[in-house]
VMD Tcl script that draws the C-alpha trace (Angstrom):
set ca {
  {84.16 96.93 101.48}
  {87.57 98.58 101.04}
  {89.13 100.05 97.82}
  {92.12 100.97 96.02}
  {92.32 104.31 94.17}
  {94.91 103.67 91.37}
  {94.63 107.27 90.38}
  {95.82 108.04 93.71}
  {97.28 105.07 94.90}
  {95.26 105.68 98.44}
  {92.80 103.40 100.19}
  {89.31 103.95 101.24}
  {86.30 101.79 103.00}
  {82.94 102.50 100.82}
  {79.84 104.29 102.86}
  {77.10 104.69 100.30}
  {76.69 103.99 96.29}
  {74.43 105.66 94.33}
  {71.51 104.37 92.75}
  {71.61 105.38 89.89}
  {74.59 105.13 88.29}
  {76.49 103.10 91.22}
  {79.11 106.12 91.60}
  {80.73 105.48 95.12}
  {80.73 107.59 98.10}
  {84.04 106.81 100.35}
  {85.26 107.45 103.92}
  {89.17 106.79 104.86}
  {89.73 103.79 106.95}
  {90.30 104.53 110.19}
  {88.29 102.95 112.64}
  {86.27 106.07 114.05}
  {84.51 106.34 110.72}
  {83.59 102.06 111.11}
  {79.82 103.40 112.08}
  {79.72 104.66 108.38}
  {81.25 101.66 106.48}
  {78.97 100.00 103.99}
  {78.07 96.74 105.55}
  {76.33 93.97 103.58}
  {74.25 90.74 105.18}
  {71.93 88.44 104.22}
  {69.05 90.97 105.28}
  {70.58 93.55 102.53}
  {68.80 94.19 98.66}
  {71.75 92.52 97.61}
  {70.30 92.10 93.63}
  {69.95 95.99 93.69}
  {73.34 96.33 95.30}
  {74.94 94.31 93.00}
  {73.60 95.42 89.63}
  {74.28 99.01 90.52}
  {78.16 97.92 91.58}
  {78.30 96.19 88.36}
  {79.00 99.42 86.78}
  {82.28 100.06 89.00}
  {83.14 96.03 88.64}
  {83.26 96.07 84.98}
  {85.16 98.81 84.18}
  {88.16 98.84 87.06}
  {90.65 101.40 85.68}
  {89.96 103.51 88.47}
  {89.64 101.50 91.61}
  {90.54 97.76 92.67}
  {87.45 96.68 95.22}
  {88.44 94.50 98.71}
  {86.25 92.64 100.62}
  {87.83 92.72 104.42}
  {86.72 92.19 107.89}
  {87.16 94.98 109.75}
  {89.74 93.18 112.44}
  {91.90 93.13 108.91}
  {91.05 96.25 108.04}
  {94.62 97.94 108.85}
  {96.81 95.21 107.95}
  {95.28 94.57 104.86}
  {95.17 97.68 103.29}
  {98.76 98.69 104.44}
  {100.03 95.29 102.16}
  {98.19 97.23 99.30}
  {99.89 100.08 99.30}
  {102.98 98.28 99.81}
  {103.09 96.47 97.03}
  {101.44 99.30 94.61}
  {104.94 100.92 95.94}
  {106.32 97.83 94.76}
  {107.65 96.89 98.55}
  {107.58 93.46 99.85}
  {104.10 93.04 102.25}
  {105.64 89.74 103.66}
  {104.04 86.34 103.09}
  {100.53 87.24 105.62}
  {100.22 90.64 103.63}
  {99.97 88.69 100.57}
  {98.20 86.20 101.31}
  {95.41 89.29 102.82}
  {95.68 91.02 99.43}
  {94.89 87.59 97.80}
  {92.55 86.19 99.92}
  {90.30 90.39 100.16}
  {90.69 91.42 96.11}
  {87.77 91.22 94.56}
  {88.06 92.64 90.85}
  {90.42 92.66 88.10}
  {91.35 89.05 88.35}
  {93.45 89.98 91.83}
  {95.52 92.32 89.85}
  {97.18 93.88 92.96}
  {97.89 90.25 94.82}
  {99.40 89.21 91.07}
  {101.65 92.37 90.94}
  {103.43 91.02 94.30}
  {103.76 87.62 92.26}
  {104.74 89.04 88.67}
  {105.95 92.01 88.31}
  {109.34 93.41 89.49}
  {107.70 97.52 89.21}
  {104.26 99.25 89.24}
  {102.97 101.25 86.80}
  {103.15 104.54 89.11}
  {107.04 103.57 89.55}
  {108.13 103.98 86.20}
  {110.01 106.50 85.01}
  {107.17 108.49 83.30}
  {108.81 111.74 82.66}
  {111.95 110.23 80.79}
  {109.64 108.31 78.63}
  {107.47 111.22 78.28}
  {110.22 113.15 76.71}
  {110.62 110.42 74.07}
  {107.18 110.24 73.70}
  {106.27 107.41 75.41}
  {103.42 106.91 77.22}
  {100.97 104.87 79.22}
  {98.67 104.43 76.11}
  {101.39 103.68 73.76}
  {102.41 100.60 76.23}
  {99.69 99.22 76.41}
  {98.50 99.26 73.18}
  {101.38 97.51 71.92}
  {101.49 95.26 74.39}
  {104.57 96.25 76.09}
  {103.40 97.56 79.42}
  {103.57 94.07 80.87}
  {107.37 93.73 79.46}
  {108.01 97.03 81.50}
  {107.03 95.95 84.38}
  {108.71 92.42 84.39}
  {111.98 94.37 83.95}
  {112.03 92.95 80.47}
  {113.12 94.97 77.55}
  {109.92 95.69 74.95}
  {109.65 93.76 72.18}
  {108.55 96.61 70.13}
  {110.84 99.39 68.98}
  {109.20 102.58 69.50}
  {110.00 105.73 67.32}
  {111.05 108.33 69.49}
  {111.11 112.25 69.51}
  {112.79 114.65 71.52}
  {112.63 118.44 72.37}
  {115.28 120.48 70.69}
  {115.22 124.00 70.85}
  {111.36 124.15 71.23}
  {111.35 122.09 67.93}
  {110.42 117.91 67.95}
  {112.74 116.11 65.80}
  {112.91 112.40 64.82}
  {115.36 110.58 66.95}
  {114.91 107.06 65.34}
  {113.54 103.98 67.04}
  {114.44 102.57 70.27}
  {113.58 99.58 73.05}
  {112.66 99.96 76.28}
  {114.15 99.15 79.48}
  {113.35 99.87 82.99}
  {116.08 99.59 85.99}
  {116.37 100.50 89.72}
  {119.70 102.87 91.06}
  {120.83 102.37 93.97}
  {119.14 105.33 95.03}
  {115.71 103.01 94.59}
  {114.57 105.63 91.79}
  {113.88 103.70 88.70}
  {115.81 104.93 85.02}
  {115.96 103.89 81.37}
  {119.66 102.71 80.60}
  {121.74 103.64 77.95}
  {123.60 101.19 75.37}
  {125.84 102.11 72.97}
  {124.29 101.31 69.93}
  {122.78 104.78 68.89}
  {120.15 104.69 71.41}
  {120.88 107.66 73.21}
  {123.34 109.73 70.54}
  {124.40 108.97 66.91}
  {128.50 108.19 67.74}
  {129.29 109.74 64.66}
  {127.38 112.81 64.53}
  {129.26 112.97 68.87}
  {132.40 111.98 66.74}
  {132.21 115.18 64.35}
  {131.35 117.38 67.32}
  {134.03 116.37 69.50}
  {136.84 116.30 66.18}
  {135.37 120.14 65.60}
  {136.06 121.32 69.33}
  {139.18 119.93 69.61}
  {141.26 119.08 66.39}
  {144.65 121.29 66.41}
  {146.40 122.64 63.40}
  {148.64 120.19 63.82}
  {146.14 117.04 63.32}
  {146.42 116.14 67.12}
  {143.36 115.87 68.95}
  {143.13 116.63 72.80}
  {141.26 114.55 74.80}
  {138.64 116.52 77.46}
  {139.94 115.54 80.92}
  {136.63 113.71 81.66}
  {136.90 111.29 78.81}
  {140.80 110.91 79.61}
  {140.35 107.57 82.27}
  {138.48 106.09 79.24}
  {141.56 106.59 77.16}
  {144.04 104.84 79.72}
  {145.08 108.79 80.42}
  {145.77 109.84 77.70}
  {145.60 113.97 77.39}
  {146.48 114.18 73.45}
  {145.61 112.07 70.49}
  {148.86 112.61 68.00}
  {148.51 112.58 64.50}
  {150.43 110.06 62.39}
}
mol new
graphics top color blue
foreach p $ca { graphics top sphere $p radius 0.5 }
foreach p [lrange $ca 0 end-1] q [lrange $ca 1 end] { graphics top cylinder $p $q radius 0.2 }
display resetview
């Protein structure tokens, strides 16, 4: 019986569970360890087995649970960390993942089939610093929408850090893109989600208004302004 650790997004093959409170004992999957792999027949206390599992089965935030024959073993488990790193496992590593999950209604085969990202690809620490997080998501329903590549259908208010001081930045949606660069960020509109334009609008008049009533334009906003170095008053 193989496993998923979402905590750690690493794979294991279960040795032993525990009695009493069906905590699980696990060995990495390599094939040198295949004399300690948990292996169930029809000789096994399978009732016992099974209630004591129950306690992992029911509550799968922390693992996903496989049930592979060993000859799969290698190719089955690689598709499962490919697509918790939101790669492509091909249409056999799927169909493994599918045909081996056992918990969770096949949450890891469905992430090949639904979702664009994973959970652990998002770009925590930006939302983090808007204070957004995993909790928030999901509570409002919106974790899903992330993952699709869908903007949330909830505005969220945000805060940010300014000079070791939170303040109130408004409220904003959510959206979740990949660069080019196959790092995932949260892109900007216009429309006061990142900066108020006309608080920006008084700073920039402040730095660079002449007595004159001309405003220069800074050289990196200048192929914005078809070139322009000087706004002239009228």
């Amino acid at each position: 019986m193989a496993i998923l650790d979402k905590r750690t997004n690493k794979t294991a093959v279960v040795s032993k569970m525990n009695e009493q409170d069906g905590s699980l004992e696990i060995v990495p999957p390599d094939k040198k360890n295949s004399g300690s792999f948990l292996k169930l027949d029809r000789t096994s206390p399978l009732e016992l087995f099974f209630t004591n599992f129950k306690n992992q089965y029911d509550n799968p935030t922390s693992f996903s649970f496989f049930l592979v024959p060993l000859v799969l073993l290698e190719k089955t488990l690689n598709a499962v960390v490919q697509i918790r790193k939101g790669e492509d496992p091909g249409v056999e590593g799927k169909k493994l993942v599918e045909n081996s999950e056992l918990n969770d209604e096949g949450r890891i085969a469905k992430l090949a089939r639904r979702y664009k990202f994973d959970e652990h690809q998002l770009p925590w620490k930006e939302l983090g610093a808007l204070g957004i997080d995993k909790q928030l998501l999901f509570d409002n329903h919106c974790m899903g929408e992330m993952l699709k590549g869908r903007i949330t259908s909830k505005a969220f208010p945000i805060t940010k850090e300014v000079n070791g001081e939170k303040k109130d930045m408004g409220e904003a949606c959510f959206l979740c893109v990949k660069g080019e660069d196959g790092k995932m960020y949260l892109p900007h509109t216009l429309n006061n989600t990142v900066v108020a334009p006309p608080r920006m609008l008084i700073a920039f008049l402040e730095n660079h208004l002449q007595a004159d009533g001309s405003v220069t334009i800074p050289e990196v906003l200048r192929p914005y302004m078809g070139g322009k170095a000087l706004l002239e008053a009228k």
